[in-house]
C-alpha positions as a Markdown table, in Angstrom:
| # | Residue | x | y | z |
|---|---|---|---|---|
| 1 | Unk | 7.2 | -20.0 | 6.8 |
| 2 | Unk | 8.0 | -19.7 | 3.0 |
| 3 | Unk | 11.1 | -18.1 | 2.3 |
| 4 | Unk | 8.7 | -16.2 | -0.9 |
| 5 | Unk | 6.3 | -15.1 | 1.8 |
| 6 | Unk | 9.0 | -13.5 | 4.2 |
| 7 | Unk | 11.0 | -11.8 | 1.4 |
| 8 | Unk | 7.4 | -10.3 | -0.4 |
| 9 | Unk | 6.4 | -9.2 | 3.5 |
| 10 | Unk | 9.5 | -7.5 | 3.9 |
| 11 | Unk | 9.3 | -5.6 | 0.6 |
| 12 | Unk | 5.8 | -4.8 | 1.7 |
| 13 | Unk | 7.1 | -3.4 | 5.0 |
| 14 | Unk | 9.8 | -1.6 | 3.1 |
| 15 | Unk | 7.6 | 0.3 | 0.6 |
| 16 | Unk | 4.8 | 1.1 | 3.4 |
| 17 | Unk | 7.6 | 2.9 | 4.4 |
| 18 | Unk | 7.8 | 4.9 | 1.2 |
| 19 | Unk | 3.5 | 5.4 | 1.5 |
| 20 | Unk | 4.0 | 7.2 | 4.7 |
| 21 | Unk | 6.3 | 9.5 | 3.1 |
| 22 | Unk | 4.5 | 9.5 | 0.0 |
| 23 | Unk | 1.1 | 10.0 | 2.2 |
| 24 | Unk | 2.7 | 13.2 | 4.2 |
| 25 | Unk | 3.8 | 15.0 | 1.6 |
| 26 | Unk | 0.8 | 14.5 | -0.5 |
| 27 | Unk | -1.3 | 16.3 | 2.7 |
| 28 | Unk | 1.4 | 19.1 | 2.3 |
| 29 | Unk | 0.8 | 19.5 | -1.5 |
| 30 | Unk | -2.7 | 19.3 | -1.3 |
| 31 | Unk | -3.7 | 20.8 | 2.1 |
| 32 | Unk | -8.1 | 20.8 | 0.9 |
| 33 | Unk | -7.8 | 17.7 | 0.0 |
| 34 | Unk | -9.0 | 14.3 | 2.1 |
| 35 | Unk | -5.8 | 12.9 | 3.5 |
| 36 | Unk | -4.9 | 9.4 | 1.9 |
| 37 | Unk | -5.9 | 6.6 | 4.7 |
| 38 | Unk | -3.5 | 4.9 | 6.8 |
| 39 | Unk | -2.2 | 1.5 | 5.9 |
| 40 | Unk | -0.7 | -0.1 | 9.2 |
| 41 | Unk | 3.0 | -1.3 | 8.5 |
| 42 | Unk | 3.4 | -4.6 | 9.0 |
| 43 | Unk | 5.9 | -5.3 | 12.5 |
| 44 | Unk | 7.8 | -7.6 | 10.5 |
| 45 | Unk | 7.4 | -11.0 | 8.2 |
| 46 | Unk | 6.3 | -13.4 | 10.3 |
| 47 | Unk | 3.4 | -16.4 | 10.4 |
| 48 | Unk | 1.4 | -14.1 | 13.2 |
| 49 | Unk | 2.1 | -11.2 | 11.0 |
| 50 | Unk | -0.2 | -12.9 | 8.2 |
| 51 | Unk | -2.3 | -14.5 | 10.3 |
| 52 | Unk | -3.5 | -11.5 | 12.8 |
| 53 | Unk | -3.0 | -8.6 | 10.6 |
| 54 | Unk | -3.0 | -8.9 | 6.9 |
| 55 | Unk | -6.6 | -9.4 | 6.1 |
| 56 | Unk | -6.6 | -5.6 | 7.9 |
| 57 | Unk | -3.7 | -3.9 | 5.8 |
| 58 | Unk | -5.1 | -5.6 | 2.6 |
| 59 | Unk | -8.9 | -3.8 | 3.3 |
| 60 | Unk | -6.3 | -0.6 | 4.1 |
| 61 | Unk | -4.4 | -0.5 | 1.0 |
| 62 | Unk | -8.1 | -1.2 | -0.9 |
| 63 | Unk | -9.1 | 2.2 | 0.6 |
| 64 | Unk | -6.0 | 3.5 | -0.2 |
| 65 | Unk | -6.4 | 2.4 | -3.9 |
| 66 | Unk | -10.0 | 3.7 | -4.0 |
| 67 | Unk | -8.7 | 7.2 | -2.8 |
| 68 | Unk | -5.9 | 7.5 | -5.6 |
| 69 | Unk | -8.5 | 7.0 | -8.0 |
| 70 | Unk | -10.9 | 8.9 | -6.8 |
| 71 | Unk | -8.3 | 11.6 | -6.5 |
| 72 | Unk | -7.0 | 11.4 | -10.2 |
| 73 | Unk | -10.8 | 11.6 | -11.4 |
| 74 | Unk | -10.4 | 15.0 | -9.9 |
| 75 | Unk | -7.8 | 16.1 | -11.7 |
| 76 | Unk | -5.8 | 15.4 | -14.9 |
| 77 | Unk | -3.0 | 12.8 | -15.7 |
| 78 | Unk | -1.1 | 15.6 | -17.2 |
| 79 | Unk | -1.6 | 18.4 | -14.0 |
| 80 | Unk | -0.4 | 15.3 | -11.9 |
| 81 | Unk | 2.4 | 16.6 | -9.4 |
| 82 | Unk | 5.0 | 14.9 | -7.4 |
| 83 | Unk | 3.7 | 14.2 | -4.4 |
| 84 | Unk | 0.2 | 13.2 | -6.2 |
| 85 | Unk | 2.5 | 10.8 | -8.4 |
| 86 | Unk | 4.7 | 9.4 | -5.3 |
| 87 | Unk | 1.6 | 8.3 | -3.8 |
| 88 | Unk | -0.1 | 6.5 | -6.8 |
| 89 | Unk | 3.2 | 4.4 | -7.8 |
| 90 | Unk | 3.9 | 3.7 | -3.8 |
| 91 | Unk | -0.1 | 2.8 | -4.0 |
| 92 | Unk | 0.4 | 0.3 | -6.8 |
| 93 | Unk | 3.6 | -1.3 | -5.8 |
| 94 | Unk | 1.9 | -2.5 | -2.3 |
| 95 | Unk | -1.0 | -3.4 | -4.5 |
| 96 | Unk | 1.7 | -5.5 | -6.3 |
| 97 | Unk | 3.1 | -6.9 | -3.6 |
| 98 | Unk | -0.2 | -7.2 | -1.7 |
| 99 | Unk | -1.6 | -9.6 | -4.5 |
| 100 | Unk | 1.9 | -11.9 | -4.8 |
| 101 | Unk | 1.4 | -12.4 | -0.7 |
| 102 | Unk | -2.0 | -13.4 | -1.4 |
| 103 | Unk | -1.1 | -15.4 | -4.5 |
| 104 | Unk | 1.4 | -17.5 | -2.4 |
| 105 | Unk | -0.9 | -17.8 | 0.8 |
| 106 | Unk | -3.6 | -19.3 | -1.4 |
| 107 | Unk | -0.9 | -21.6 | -3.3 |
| 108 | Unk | 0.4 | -22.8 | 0.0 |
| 109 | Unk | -2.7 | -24.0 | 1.7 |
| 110 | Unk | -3.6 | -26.0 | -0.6 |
């Protein structure tokens, strides 16, 4: 497996840490509000890993995305709180990551 692949994963796996903190306290902030969905963390940065499992956490994290959006429609940029801000940067740095495994996996088949 690509050494890129396995070091991305593992950020992934670190910062989907972070989104289930970010995820709980955001429920505790905002108790009437939907609960951001769940986005499985990876076991660990392998092949199988990619091959069973990603396309999953990647239609996850899309309805993670679409609920942090939808969420700051609600409300304004400048009534944003911590926990609502926690959640939308640990949102887009999986979205970051996310794209760079997908990057590679389509550069590497080729």
């Amino acid at each position: 497996m690509e050494v890129r692949l396995v070091q991305l994963l593992a950020s992934f796996i670190r910062v989907s840490g972070d989104y289930a903190l970010a995820r709980l306290e955001f429920a505790l902030q905002h108790p009437n509000a939907p609960a951001p969905p769940l986005i499985d963390r990876p076991p660990d940065a392998s092949e199988e890993t990619l091959r069973t499992r990603w396309p999953d956490i990647e239609l996850q994290l899309e309805q993670a995305h679409d609920h942090v959006k939808q969420f700051a429609a609600q409300s304004s940029k400048q009534s944003e709180d911590t926990a609502t801000g926690w959640l939308r940067r640990t949102v887009q740095e999986l979205d970051q990551y996310a794209r760079a495994i997908r990057w590679v996996l389509t550069v590497t088949e080729r």
